[in-house]
C-alpha positions in Angstrom: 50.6 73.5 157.8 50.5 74.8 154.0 47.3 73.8 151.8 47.5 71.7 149.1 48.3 73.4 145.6 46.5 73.2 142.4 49.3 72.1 139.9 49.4 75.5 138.2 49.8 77.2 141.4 52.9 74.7 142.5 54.2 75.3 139.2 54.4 79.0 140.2 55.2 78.5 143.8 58.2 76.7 142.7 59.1 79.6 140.4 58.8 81.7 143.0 61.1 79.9 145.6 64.2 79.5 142.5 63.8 83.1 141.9 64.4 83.5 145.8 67.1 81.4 145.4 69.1 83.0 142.7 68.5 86.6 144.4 72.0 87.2 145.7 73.3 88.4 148.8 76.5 90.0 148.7 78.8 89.4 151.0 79.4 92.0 153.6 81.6 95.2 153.0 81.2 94.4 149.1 77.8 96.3 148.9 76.6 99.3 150.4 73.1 98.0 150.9 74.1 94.2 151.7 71.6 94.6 154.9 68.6 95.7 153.1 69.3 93.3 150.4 69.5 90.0 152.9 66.4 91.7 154.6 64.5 91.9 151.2 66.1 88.1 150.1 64.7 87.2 153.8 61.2 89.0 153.7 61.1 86.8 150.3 60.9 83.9 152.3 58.4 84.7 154.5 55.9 86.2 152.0 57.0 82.5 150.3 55.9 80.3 153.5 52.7 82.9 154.1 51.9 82.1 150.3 52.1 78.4 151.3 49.6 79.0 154.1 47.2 81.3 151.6 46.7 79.7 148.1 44.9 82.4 146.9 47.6 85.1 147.4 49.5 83.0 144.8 46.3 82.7 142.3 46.3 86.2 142.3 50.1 86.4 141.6 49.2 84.4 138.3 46.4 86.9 138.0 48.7 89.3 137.7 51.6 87.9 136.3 49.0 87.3 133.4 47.8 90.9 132.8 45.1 91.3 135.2 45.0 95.0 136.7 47.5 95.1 139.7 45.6 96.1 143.1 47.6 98.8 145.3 49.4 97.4 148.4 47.3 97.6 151.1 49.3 98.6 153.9 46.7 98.2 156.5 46.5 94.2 156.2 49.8 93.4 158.1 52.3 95.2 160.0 55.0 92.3 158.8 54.0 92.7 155.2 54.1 96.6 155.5 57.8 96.8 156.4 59.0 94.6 154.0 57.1 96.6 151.4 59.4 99.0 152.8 62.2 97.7 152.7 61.7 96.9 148.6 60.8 100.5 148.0 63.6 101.4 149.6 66.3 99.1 147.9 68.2 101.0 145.0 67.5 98.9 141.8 70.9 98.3 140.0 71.3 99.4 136.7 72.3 98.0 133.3 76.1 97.4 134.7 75.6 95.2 137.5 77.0 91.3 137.0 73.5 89.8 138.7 71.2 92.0 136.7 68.9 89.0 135.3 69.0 87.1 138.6 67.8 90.2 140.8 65.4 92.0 138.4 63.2 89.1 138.5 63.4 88.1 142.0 62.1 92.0 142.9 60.0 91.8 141.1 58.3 88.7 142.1 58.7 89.7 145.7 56.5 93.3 144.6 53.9 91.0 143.1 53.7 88.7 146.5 53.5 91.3 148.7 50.6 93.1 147.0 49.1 89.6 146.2 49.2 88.9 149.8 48.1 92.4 151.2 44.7 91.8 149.0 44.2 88.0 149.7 41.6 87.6 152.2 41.2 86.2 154.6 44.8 87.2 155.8 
């Protein structure tokens, strides 16, 4: 069951879940890293349903989409959240010549900002 959402944070939450949407998966044997990128587009949304389930980790994503000092990941808060942490650090960011460059930038990077707002919401 999720909580109920302030109307700023449902604004954002539904940001969130279009950005998920519009981060593309490749089809297989046209990308080298299609795995790790349908893992990432997958951990994406989980940390979106856990979000739904912890309000706060998405206040905190406004926080910080608004300026406010970003907190380290914490890996020690979830075992789940740690490998998928992992799996972002690991995916090769494309550069200025890739077709889906203002699709995927975004998308990351609101996954990074979910993950550490969820591995510092508490209670988790």
């Amino acid at each position: 069951m999720s909580a109920t959402l302030a109307p700023s944070t449902r604004d954002l939450s539904l940001e969130l879940h279009r950005l998920c949407e519009r981060l593309p998966v490749p089809q297989p044997g046209w990308h080298p890293y299609v795995a790790l990128i349908a893992a990432c587009r997958q951990d994406f949304e989980d940390a979106l349903a856990l979000a739904g389930e912890h309000p706060q980790a998405l206040d905190l994503v406004a926080a910080l989409t608004h300026g406010t000092a970003e907190p380290a990941f914490d890996p020690a808060v979830s075992l789940d959240l740690t490998a998928a942490w992992r799996r972002l650090e690991a995916l090769p960011i494309p550069d200025g010549q890739h077709p889906y460059l203002d699709d995927i930038l975004p998308a990351l990077e609101a996954l990074r900002l979910l993950l550490v707002a969820l591995s510092n919401s508490e209670p988790f």
